[in-house]
C-alpha positions in Angstrom: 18.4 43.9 41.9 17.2 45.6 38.6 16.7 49.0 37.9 13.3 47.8 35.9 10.0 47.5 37.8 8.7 44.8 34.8 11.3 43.4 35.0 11.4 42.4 39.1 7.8 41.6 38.1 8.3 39.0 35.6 11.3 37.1 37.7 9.1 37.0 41.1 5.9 35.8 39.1 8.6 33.0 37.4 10.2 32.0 40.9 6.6 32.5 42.9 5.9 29.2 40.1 8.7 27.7 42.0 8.0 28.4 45.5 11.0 30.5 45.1 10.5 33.8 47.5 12.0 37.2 45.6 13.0 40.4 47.2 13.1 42.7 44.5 14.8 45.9 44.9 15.6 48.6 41.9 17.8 51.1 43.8 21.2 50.6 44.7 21.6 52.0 48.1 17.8 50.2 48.9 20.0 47.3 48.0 23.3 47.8 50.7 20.7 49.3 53.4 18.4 45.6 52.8 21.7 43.8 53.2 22.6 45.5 56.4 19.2 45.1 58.2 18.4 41.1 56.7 20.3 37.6 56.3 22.1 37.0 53.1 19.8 35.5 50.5 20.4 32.1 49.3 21.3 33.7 45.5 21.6 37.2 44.4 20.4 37.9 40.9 21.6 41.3 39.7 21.1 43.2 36.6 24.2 45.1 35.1 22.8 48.4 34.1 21.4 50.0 37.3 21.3 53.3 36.3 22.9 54.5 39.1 26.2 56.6 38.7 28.3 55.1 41.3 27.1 51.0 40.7 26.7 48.6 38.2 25.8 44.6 38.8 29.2 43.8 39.1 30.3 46.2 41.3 27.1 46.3 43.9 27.2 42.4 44.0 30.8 42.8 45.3 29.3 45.2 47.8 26.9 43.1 48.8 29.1 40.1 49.2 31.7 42.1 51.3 28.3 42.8 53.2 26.6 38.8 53.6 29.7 37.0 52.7 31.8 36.1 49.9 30.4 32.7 49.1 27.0 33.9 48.6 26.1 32.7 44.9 25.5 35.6 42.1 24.2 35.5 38.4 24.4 38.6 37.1 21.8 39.3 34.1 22.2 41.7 31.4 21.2 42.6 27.9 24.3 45.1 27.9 26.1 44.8 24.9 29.5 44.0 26.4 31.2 41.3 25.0 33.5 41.3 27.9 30.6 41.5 30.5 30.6 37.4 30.6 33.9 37.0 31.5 34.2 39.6 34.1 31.5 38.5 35.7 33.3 35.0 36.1 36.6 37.0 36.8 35.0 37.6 40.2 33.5 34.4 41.1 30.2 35.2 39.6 27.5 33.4 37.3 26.7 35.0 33.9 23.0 34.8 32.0 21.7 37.4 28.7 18.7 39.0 28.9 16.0 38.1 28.4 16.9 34.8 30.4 15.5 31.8 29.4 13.5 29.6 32.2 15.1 27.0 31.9 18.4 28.9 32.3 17.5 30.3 35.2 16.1 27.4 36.5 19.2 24.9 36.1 21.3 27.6 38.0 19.1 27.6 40.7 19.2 24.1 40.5 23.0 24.1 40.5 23.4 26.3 43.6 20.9 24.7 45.8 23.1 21.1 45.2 26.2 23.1 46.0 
């Protein structure tokens, strides 16, 4: 989930390189009303900033894990200049990258949850 068109773009073009499938979704309440009609994903990777006035990453990945399940596996990815962003994220059980994410990054954490 990321507010930014480019960037859902980029990430499926990466994982596509992978034969990784993406569902990319900028909205939101697209986002609950996907996870109520479809099977939890095997990883949820959700930007922080959604511009939307009643979510952010952390709190529509919660959502969306009280939705598929709670051991569902999320990396949240942000640019946001927080420097408490990282550790809430892990506060709730969730992975952390920055912006713009490295492939290899993103790559070893898919890597990690697919062993797990």
């Amino acid at each position: 989930v990321d507010d930014g068109a480019e960037n859902i773009s980029a990430t499926e073009a990466l994982l596509h390189l992978w034969q990784c499938k993406l569902t990319g979704i900028q909205i939101a309440n697209d986002a609950i009303e996907y996870s109520e009609q479809h099977s939890a994903p095997d990883a949820l990777l959700m930007d922080f900033q959604l511009n939307d006035e009643h979510f952010n990453g952390l709190t529509l990945a919660e959502t969306l894990r009280d939705i598929w399940g709670e051991d569902l596996p999320v990396c949240i990815i942000s640019a946001a200049p927080d420097p408490d962003l990282p550790i809430n994220a892990r506060q709730r059980g969730f992975d952390f990258l920055s912006k713009p994410v490295k492939p290899a990054k993103l790559r070893a954490w898919l890597t990690h949850i697919h062993e797990h």
